[in-house]
C-alpha positions in Angstrom: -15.4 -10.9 38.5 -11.9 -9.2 38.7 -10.1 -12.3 37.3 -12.8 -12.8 34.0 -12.4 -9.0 33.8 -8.3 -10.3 33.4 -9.0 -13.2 31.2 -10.9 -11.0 29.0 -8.5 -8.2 28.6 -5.4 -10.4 28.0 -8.3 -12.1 24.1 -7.5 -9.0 22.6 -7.5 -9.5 19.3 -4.1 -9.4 17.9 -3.2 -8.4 14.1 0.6 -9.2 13.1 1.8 -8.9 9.2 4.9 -9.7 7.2 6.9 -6.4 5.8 9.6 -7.3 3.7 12.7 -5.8 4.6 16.2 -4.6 2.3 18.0 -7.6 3.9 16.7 -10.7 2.3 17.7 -12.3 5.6 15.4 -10.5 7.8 11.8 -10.5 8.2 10.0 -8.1 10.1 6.6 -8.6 11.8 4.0 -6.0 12.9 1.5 -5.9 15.8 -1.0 -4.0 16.1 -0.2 -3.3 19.9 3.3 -2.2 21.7 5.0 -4.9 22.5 8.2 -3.3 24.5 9.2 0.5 25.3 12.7 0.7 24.5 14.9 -1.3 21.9 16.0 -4.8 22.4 18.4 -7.0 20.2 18.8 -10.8 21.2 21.9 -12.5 18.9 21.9 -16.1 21.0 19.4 -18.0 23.3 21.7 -17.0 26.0 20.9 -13.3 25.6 17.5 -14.2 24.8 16.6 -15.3 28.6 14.9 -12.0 29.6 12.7 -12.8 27.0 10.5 -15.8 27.0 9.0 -14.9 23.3 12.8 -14.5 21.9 13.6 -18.3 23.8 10.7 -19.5 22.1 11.7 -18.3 18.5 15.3 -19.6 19.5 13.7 -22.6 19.7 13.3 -22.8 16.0 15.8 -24.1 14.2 15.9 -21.2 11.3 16.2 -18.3 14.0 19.7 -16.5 14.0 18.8 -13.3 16.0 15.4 -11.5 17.6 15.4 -7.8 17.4 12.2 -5.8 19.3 11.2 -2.4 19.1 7.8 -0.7 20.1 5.4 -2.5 17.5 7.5 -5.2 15.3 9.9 -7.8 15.5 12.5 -8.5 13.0 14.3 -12.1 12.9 17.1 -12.7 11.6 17.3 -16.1 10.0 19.4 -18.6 8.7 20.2 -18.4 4.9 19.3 -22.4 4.6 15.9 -21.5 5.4 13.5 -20.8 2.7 11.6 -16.9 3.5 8.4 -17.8 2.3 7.9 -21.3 3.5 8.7 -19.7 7.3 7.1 -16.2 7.0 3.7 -18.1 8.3 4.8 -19.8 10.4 6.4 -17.2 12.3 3.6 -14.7 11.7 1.6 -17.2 13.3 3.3 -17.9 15.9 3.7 -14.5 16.9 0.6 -13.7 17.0 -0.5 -16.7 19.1 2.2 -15.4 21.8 0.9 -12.0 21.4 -2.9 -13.0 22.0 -2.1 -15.3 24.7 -1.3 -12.3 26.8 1.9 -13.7 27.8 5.0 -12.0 28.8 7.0 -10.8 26.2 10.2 -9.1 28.4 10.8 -10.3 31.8 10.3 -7.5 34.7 14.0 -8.0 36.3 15.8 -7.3 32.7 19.0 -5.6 33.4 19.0 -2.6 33.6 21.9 -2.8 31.3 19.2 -4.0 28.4 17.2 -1.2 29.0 17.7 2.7 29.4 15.3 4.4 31.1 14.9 8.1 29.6 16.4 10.1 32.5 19.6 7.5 31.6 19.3 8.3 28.1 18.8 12.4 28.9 21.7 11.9 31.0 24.0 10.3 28.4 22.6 13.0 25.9 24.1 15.9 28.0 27.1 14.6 28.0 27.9 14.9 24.6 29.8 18.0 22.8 27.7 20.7 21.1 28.2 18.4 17.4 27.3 15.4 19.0 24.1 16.4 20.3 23.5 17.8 16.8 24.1 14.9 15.1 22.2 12.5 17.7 18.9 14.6 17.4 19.2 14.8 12.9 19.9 10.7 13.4 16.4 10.7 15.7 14.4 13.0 13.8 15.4 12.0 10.2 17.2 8.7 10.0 15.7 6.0 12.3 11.7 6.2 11.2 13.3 5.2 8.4 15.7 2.7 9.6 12.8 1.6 12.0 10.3 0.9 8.8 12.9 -1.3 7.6 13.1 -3.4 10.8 16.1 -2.4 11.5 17.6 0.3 14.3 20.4 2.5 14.4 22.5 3.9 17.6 25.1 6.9 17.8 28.4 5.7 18.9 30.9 8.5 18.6 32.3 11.5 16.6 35.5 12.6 16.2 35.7 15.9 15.5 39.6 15.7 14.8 39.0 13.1 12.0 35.5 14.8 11.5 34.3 10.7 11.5 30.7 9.8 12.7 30.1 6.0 13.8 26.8 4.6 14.1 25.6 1.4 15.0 23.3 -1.1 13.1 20.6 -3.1 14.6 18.1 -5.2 13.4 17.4 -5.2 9.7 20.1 -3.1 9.0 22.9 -5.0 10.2 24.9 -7.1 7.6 22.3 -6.0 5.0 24.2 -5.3 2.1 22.0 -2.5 1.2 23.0 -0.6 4.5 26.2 0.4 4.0 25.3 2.0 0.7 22.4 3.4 1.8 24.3 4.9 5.5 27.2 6.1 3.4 24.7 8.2 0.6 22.4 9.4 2.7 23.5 9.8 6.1 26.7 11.1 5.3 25.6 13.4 2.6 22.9 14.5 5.4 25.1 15.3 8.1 27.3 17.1 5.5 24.9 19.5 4.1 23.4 20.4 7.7 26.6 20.3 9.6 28.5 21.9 7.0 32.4 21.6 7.6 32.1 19.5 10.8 31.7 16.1 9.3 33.6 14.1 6.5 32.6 10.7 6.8 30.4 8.3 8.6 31.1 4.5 9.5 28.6 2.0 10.1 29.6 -0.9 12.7 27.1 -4.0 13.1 25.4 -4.2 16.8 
């Protein structure tokens, strides 16, 4: 009974939909479930071991990178490949995987790959005063925003000599030519009227 209880659980069924994206190279793909619990950003099918359903998309020729967070998926393909001619296909195939039950992160993942929240609490504290400032305007304002573009962005370091934020790009976001306009207008201009004096500029680098 246990195991048809199992087989039953694992036929959910499974919704996935296309959202275009600002990077015409990127598609992003929705489920209707969570998929992972932290972020996780695959650029070869080396990296991509932990993670049968990045292998699999690897496996297509069109595939450049995998990026997951909670709910979606962006890829990162190939500019040979038409968007719309592969945007079923992959929407598809996703949600196959997805319905399938099967594994979509391996349980012995690195540790390295994923933070756990006491790690990231940890890393948080040891940050300066501006820092920790700027970390928690980047979480509460900029990446649900960054994040309904596919995309994910990361607080690297601030320079308070220099007064210089650097962020990193994931996903979406990274080599979108939309980003850098879009980080250097609004994020900068952000962190400037809430931080007053204490920044100048920010920098994007791609993940």
């Amino acid at each position: 009974a246990v195991v048809n209880q199992n087989a039953k659980a694992k036929k959910v069924p499974v919704t996935v939909y296309a959202e275009s994206t600002p990077n015409p190279s990127v598609m992003k793909f929705v489920a209707n479930k969570k998929l992972v619990t932290t972020t996780f950003e695959f650029t070869s099918i080396d990296d991509a071991k932990f993670s049968t359903l990045a292998t699999e998309l690897f496996h297509l020729p069109f595939v450049k990178s995998v990026f997951l967070d909670e709910n979606f998926i962006s890829i990162t393909k190939y500019d040979v490949a038409d968007g719309n001619d592969i945007t079923m296909e992959l929407r598809e195939f996703i949600r196959r995987y997805i319905e399938q039950g099967k594994e979509i992160i391996t349980a012995n993942t690195p540790k390295k790959l994923q933070k756990t929240e006491a790690q990231v609490e940890a890393a948080f504290e040891a940050y300066d005063d501006t820092s920790k400032e700027i970390i928690n305007i980047l979480e509460e304002y900029v990446k649900p925003a960054v994040a309904s573009d596919g995309g994910n962005i990361l607080f690297k370091s601030y320079n308070s000599e220099n007064k210089t934020v650097k962020v990193i790009l994931q996903g979406a976001c990274s080599g979108c030519p939309s980003s850098t306009f879009t980080l250097k207008n609004g994020i900068e201009n952000m962190l400037k009227e809430m931080l007053k004096d204490k920044v100048a500029k920010v920098e994007a680098i791609n993940g």
